[in-house]
LOFI-93280 format. One record per residue (C-alpha): x, y negated, z negated; residue in one letter. Coordinates in steps of 0.001 Angstrom, whole numbers, plus 500000, padded with zeros to 6 digits. Layout:
<nodes>
XYZa...
</nodes>
This chain:
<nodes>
180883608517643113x180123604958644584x176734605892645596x176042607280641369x177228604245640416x174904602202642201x171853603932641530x173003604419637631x173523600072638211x169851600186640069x168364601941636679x169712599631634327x168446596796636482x164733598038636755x164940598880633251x165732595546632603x163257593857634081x160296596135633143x161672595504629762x161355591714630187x157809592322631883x157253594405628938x158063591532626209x156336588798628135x152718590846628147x153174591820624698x153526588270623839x151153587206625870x148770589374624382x149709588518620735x149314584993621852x145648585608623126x144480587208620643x145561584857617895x143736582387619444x140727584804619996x141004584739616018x141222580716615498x139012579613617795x136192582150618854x133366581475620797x131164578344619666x128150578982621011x125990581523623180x126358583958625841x123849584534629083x124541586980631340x124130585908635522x124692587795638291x127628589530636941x129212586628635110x129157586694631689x128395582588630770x129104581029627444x127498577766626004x126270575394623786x122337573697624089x121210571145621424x118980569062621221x115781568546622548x114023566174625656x115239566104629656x118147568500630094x121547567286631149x123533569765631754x127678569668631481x130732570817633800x134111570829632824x137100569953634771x139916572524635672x141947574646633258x139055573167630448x136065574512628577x132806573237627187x135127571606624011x135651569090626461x132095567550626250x130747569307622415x133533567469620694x133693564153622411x130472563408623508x127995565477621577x128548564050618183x127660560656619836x125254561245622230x122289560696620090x118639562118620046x116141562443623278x118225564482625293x118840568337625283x122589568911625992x123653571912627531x127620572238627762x128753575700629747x132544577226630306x132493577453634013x132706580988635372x136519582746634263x137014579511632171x136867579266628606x135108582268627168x133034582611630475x133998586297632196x134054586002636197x132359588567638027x134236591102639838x135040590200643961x133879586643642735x136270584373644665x135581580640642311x134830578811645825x132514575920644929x129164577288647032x129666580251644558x130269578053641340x127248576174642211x125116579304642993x125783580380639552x124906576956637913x121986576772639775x120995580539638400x121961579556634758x119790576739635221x117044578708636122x117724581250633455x117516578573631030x114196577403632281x116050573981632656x113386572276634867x115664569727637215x118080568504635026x120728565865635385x124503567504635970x127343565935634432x130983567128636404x134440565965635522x137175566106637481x136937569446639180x133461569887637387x132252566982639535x133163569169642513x130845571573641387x128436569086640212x128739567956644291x127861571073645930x124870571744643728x123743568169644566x124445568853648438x123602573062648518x120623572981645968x118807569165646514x115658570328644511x117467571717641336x118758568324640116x117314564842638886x120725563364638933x124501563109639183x126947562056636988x130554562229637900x133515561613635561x136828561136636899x135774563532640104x137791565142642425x135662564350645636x137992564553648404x140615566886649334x143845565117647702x146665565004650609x149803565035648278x149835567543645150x151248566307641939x154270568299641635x153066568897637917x150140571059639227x151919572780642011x152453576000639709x148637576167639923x148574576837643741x149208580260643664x147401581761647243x147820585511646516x145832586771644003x148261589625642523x150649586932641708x147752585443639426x147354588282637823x151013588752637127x151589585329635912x148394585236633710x149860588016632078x153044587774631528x154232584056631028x151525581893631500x150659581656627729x154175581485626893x154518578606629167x151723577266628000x152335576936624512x155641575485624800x154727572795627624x150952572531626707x151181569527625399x153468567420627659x151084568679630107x148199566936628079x150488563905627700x150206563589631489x146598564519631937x145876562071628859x148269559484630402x148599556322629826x146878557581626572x147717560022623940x145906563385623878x143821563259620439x145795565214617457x143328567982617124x142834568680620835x144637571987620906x142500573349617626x139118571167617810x138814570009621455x139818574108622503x142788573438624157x144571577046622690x141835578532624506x143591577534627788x146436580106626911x144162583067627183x145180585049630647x141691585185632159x141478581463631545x144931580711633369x143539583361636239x140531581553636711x142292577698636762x144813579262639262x141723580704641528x139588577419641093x143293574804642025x143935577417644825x140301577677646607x139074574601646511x140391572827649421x138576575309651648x135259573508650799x135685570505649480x136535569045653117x133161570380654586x131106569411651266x132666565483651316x131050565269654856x127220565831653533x127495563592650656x124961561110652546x122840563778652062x122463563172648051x119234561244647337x118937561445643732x119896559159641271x124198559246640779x126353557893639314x130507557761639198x132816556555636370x136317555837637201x138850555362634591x141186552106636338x143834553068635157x143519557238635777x147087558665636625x145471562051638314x143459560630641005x143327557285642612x139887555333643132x140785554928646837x140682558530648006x138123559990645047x135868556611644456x135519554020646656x134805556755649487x131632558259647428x129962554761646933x130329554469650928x128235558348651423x125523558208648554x123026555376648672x122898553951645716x125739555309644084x126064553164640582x130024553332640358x131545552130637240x135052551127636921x136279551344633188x139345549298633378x141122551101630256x140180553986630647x142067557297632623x141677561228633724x139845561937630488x137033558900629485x135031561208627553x138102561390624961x138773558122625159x135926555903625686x132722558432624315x130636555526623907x131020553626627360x130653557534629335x127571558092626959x125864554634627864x126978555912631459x125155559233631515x122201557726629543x122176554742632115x121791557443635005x119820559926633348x116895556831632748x116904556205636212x116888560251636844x114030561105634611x111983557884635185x108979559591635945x108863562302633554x109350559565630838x106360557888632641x103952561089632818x104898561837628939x103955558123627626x100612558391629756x
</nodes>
């Protein structure tokens, strides 16, 4: 009689909880695919070695191409940067592999070689000859190991607000992204990550913004919705979770960058500090122009568009110097 009781008590419990799995992916999936409907894709799609990329290319001159930080997408340079950029430059913004409306492809594991490998290919694809790469935050990661792993596909570097160095104490904000096993990714992408997301997203970009306030239209303009999509969350959990297992080894050939580079720190960034992810990059690369921008934080391109776009442009002379030369000849 005891022993009915408890598995008739076991029943109820599993039904319970696949019930509550049950609710959570169905929301999820509501959630997704309302913002499939508000914001779709903004630009093009390019298919490399498996991964399915999405971005946006205008304009016209030397190529500069864009990488956006984690848990982002290309919104994070179009919107901010592109309508102020100006002319002479051809401006190629790209959702990182899993990110945005970029797919992943399968047994990919986001490490940064493997990021870089596919830039590199897109690149190439593109018939993007040597261009400078922007990278923020964990963009400039990537932006690192193409400069280190592929020396002759580059002009230049530009890093905004770069992670650069391993960071020895997590924020206990972004702890939820370090999620080692990757069937715990999946669950959580699918179940309450979107849920989460939309009712902390933006006290999340309050700290990210920090000490400034994100911009009013940054969920719906700037993409941030898009961030709620599962694959998206999968990817940011992969990218938070595997990066440590390069970034250590690819900090120690930094001497080895030779083209022209470039870093802009916000002064006042609450995400990073200048003493582990600046200062220590001016010491490697010779040469390294490395801008301070007092009032600025985490995010200068929302911020301060003007001073990061006099930035780029500033490196991106120095970078294409000669091919300026050889076309006024």
């Amino acid at each position: 009689m005891l022993l009915t009781a408890l598995l008739w008590l076991l029943g109820a419990v599993v039904l319970a909880c696949l019930a509550i799995v049950g609710f959570f992916v169905f929301k999820t999936r509501r959630i997704a695919a309302w913002v499939e409907r508000t914001m779709p894709p903004a630009g093009k799609f390019i298919d490399i070695n498996g991964n399915r990329i999405h971005y946006v290319d205008i304009g016209e001159g030397p190529p500069i191409v864009f990488l956006h930080g984690l848990g982002a997408q290309l919104h994070h340079f179009t919107h901010p940067l592109f309508k102020v950029f100006g002319p002479g430059y051809r401006l190629i913004a790209l959702d990182r592999p899993g990110s945005g409306y970029s797919t992943r492809a399968r047994g990919s594991t986001g490490r940064l070689p493997e990021q870089a490998d596919i830039v590199c290919a897109f690149m190439e694809k593109l018939g993007l000859e040597k261009p400078v790469v922007v990278g923020h935050s964990l963009g400039g990661s990537v932006a690192l190991a193409i400069a280190v792993e592929h020396p002759d596909a580059i002009s230049g570097l530009v890093l905004l607000a770069a992670l650069t160095h391993k960071e020895v104490d997590l924020r206990l904000e972004f702890k939820a992204l370090f999620v080692s096993s990757p069937l715990k990714r999946f669950v959580l992408a699918h179940t309450i990550s979107a849920p989460a997301g939309l009712k902390y997203g933006m006290k999340t970009m309050g700290l990210i913004f920090a000490p400034h306030s994100p911009p009013e239209n940054y969920m719906t303009e700037n993409g941030g919705y898009i961030g709620l999509r599962p694959s998206h969350y999968y990817a940011s959990a992969t990218d938070f979770t595997v990066i440590e297992m390069d970034l250590p080894r690819l900090s120690e050939r930094y001497n080895e960058i030779k083209v022209p580079s470039g870093l802009l720190f916000g002064g006042v960034d609450p995400i990073i500090s200048l003493e582990v992810q600046g200062t220590p990059v001016k010491q490697k690369i010779e040469g390294l122009d490395l801008e301070i921008a007092e009032d600025l934080g985490h995010m200068p391109q929302f911020i301060g568009p003007e001073q990061v776009t006099a930035f780029i442009r500033r490196i991106a002379e120095r970078a294409f110097a000669d091919r300026v030369s050889a076309s006024n000849i």
